[in-house]
N, C-alpha and C positions, 0 to 999 in steps of 0.2 A: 504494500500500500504506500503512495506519497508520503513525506514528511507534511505534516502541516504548520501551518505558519505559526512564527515563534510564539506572538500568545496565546496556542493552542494547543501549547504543548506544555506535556510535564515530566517530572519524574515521575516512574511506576515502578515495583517489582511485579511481572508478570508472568501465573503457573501457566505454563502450555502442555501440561498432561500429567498422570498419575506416574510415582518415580520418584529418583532420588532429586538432591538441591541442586541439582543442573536441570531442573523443569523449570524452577524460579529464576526467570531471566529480567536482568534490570535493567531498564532502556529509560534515555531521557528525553525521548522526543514520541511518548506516547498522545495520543491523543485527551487534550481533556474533557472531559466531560459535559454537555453541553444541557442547560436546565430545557426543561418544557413544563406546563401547564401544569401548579402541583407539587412544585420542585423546590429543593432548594442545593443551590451547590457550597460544598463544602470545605475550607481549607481547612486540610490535616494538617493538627498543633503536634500531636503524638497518636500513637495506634501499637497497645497492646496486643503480647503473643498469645493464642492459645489455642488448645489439643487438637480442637477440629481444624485447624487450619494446617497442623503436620499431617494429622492421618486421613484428611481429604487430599493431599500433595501424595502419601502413600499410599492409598485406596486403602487403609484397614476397615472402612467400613462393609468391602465386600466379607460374603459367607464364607466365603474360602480361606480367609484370612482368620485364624484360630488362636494366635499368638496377641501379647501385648501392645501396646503402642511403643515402638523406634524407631519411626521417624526415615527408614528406607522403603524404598520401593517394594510392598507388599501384593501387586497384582497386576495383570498384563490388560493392556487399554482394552481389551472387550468383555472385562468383566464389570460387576455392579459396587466397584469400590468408591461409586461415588456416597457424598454424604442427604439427604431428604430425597429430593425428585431431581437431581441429578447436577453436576457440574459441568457447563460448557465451558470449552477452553477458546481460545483465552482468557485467564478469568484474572483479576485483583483481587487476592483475600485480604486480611484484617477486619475482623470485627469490631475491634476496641475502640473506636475513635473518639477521640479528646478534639474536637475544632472549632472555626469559628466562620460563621454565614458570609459566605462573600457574593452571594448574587440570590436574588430568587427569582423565581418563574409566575407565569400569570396566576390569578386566585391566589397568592400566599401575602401574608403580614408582612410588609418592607420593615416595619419594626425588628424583623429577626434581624437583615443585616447587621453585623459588626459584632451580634451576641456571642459568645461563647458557651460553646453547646457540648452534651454526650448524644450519643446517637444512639435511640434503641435499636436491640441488633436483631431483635426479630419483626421482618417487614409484612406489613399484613395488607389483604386486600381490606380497605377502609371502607368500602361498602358493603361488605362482611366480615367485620374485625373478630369473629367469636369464631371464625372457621378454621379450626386449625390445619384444615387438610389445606388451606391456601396460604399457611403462614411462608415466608422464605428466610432463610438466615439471612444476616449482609455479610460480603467477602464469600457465599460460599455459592447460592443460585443466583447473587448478582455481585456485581466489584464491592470491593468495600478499602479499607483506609491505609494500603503500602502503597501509598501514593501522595503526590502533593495534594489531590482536590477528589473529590470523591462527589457524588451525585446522592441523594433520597427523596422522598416523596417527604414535602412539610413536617406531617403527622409522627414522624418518626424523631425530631429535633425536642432535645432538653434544654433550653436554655438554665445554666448553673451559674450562681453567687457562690463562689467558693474560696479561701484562700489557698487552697492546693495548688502545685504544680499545673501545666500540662501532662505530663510527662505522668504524674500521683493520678492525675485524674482517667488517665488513658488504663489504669491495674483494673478498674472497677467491671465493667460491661458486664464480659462471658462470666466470668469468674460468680459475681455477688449475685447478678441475676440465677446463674445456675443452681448455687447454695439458697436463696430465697425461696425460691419455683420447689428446692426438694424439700423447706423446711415445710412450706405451705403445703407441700402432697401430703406427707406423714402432718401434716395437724400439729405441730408443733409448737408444746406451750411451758407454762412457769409450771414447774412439776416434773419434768421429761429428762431423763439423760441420754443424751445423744452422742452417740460413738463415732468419730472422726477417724476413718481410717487414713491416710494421705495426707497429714492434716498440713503439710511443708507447702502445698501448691494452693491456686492461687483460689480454686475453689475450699478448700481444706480451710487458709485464711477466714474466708467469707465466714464459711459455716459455724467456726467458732464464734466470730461476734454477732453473727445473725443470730443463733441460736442461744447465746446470752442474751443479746438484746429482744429476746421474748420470754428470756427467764426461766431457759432451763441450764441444766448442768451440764458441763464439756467435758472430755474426753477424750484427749486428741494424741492420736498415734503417730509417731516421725522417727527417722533415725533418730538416733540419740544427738549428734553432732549437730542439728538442727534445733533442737532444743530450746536452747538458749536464745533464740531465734524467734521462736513461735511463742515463749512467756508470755512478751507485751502484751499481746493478745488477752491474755487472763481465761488462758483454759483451767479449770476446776483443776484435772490430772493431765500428766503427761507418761505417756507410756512409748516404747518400744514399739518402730513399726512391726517388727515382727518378735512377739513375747517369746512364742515357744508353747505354753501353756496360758491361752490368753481369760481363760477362765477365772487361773490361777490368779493373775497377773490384775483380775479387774477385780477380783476377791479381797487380793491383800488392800489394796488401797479402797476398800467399802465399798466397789459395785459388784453384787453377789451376781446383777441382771443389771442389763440396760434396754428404756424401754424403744428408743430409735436406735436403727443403726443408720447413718446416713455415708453411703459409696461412693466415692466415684475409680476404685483400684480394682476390688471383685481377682480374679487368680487365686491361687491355692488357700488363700484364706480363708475364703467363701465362706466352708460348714462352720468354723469356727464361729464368725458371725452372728450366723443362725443362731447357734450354740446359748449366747451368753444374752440371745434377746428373751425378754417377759414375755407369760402368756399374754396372749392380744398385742404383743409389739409389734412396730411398726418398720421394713425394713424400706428404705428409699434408694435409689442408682439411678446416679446420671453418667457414669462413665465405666470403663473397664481398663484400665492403663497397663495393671500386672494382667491380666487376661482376661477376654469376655467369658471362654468357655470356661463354666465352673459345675462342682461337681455337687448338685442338690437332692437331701435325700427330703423326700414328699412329706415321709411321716415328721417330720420337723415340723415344717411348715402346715400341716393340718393339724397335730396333734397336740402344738403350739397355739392355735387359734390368730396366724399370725398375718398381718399384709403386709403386703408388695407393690409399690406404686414406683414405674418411673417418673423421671422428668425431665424434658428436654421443651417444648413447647410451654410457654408461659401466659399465662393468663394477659390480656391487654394495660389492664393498671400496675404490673406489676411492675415496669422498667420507671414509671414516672417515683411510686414509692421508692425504693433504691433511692434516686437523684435527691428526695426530700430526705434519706437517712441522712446521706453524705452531704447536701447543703447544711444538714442540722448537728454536722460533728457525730453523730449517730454511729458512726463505721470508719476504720481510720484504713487509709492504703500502705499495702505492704506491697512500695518498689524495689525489685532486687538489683536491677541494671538496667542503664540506657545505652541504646545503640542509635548511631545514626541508619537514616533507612539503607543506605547504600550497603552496612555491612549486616543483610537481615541473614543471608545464608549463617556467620557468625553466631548471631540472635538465636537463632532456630538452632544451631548446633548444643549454643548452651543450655537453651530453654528444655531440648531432650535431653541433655546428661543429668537436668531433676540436682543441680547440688544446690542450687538456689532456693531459696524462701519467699513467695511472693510471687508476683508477676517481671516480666522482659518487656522491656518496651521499644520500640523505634519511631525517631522523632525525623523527618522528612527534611 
């Protein structure tokens, strides 16, 4: 295709197919993005990393794919490794975007101009916002923010009062929303203790102050080396990500049961899980990192009296809540590191090796 003319252009990293980080190609003379009817275009301030944007780059989300999240090429382009109702390429991921309105299109508030916004990352048809079969991620069924300028439909812009960073404010998105949407599945109230497997990542973060800031008890599992890391936060306990006897383990320090467990690792752990929740607990999973495939025995789960709720699709008020925790000090961001956008393959390499606390960020 032509280059187009220099104000029309920007920097992108652009996925051109399932595979390793030579899919993600960085070009400076991408096209930017042009508003219509509805719209508002966006300049990215910063734009956090996170899981679906590696294992949509890897295809883990196909069936065939049995193993954890790594961040390599786990499937060949005619399988279903894509992530909802599918990935065209060329695509712009980033979901996180931290920005600020630099144009809008006809029917939107010129008031938004100049504001400094979050972006909610799940885009919904707005004349049937309650449809989740029409919802679409941003970055994954449309562009989203490793890019200088990014496009949405109005309806999707936060404008934020905040004294954070860009950069603080780009950790929040995928991460708080994810840990909300699971705390709200399981019902999660003042009374609850909630078992944090993963608790070092940027969901794990969330969950612990989501789930205090509703008044229940934490429980947050990390390497040990992490630890010291994850305090601030004010989990109730800290445990070993992997105890050995985690029975044992939630015994000694006074949970004989816990009545959530809240996932997003799922691998060999699994029965344990199961194991250490109350009759009628509540198990919730939004993600599978150490592995989807796990080994569930039924009579647990019935003979428990026990649920099961994903959650990946969120309710429509849920991204604007969030925006009011963190305007109101309510939720504090844990950034591990800033990359510029040019070094995102970097960003990604680190963001998979997991020795970070928090989110990765890249700033355009």
């Amino acid at each position: 295709s032509s280059c187009p003319p220099a104000g029309r252009r920007m920097r992108a990293f652009v996925l051109t197919g399932h595979g390793d980080l030579d899919k993600l190609e960085y070009h400076t003379d991408w096209p930017k993005p042009e508003v219509g009817a509805g719209e508002a275009l966006v300049r990215v301030l910063a734009c956090g990393l996170n899981n679906t944007d590696v294992n949509t780059r890897a295809g883990w989300y196909s069936k065939a794919v049995r193993e954890g999240t790594t961040g390599a090429g786990q499937v060949d382009e005619s399988d279903d490794g894509a992530w909802g109702s599918g990935v065209q390429f060329p695509r712009i991921q980033g979901a996180d975007v931290c920005g600020r309105v630099e144009a809008v299109g006809e029917g939107v508030d010129g008031g938004l101009v100049g504001r400094r916004v979050l972006v909610d990352t799940w885009v919904r048809d707005w004349t049937d916002p309650a449809n989740m079969d029409k919802a679409k991620y941003f970055g994954s069924e449309l562009d989203g923010g490793y890019a200088e300028f990014t496009k949405v439909p109005y309806q999707q812009l936060h404008p934020i009062e905040s004294e954070l960073s860009d950069a603080e404010l780009a950790t929040f998105a995928t991460s708080y929303v994810t840990a909300e949407n699971m705390l709200a599945r399981a019902d999660v109230k003042a009374g609850d203790s909630v078992l944090i497997p993963g608790a070092s990542g940027g969901v794990g973060g969330a969950l612990i102050q989501l789930a205090k800031r509703r008044g229940a008890k934490t429980i947050a599992m990390a390497s040990a080396s992490k630890h010291a890391q994850i305090a601030p936060l004010g989990p109730d306990v800290l445990l070993d990500r992997d105890p050995g006897d985690l029975a044992a383990a939630l015994s000694e320090v006074g949970f004989p049961t816990v009545s959530v467990v809240a996932d997003v690792v799922g691998g060999p752990i699994f029965p344990q899980l199961l194991d250490v929740l109350e009759r009628g607990g509540r198990y919730t999973c939004a993600g599978a990192i150490a592995g989807p495939i796990v080994e569930l025995d039924l009579r647990t789960f019935y003979l428990k009296d026990l649920t099961f709720t994903g959650a990946t699709i969120i309710p429509p008020h849920l991204f604007g809540d969030l925006v009011g925790y963190i305007a109101r000090g309510e939720v504090k961001p844990l950034l591990a590191q800033t990359y510029p956008l040019e070094e995102l393959h970097d960003a990604q390499r680190a963001f998979i090796a997991k020795r970070h606390v928090g989110n990765i960020v890249v700033v355009p």
